[in-house]
C-alpha positions in Angstrom: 77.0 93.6 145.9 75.1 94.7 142.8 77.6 96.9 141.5 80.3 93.6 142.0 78.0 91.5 140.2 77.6 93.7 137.5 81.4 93.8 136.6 81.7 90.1 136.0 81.7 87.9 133.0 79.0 85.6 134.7 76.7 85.1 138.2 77.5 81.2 139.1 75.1 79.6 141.6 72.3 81.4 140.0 69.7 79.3 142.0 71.2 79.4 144.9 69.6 81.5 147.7 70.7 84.5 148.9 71.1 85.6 152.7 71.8 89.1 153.3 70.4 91.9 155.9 69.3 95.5 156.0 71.7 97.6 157.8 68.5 98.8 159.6 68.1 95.4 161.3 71.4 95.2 162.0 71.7 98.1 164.3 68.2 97.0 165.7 69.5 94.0 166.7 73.0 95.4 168.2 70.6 98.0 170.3 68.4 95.4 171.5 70.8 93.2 172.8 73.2 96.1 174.4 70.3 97.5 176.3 68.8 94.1 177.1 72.1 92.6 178.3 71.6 89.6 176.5 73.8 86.5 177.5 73.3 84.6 174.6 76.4 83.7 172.5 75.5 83.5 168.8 72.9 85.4 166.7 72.1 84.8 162.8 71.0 88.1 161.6 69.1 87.8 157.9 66.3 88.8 156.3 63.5 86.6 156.0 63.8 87.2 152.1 65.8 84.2 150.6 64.7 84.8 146.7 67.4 83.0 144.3 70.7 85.1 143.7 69.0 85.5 140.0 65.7 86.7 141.3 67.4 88.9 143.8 70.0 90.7 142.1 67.9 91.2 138.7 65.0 93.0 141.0 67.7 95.2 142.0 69.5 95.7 139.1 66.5 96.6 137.1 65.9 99.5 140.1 69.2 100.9 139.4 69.2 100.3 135.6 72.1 98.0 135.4 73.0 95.2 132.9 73.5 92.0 134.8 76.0 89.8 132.8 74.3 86.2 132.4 73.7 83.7 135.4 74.8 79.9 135.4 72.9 77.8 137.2 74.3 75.5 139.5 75.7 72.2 138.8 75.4 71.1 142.3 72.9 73.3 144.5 74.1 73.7 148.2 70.9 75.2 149.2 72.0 76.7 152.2 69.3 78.9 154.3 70.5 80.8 157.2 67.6 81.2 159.8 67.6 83.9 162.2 64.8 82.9 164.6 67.1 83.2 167.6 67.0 86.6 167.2 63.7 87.1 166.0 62.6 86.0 169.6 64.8 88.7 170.7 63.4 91.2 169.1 59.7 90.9 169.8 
């Protein structure tokens, strides 16, 4: 998403948080719950790292040495937080 980012004029929501996963956890999580024949319908897989779009992207930007157009804070913060604790039980 870095790359995306990078090609626009401005970030909005610049304090909003972001919820993203490693493709790591991902196939983790799809292996534990084929081999475990889990019956459970829904899963929320996420990181536990929820930094602010602005903190996020400009730690990962600076890694790859791009230029981040400016970020616009938002006017009306949703705040929103997906929690994957479901599957962290899962995966113990």
């Amino acid at each position: 998403p870095v790359y995306f980012l990078a090609r626009r004029e401005v970030i909005e929501d610049a304090d909003e948080p972001v919820n993203l996963v490693q493709g790591a956890t991902v196939c983790k999580a799809v292996l534990k719950i084929l081999s475990d024949k889990v019956n459970t319908a829904v899963f929320n897989v996420v990181d536990n790292d929820h930094r602010s779009k602005e903190a996020f992207y400009t730690a990962v930007a600076e890694e790859r040495n791009l230029l981040l157009p400016p970020f616009l804070k938002s006017k009306k913060t949703m705040n929103r937080i997906v929690l994957g604790e479901k599957i962290k039980q899962v995966l113990k």
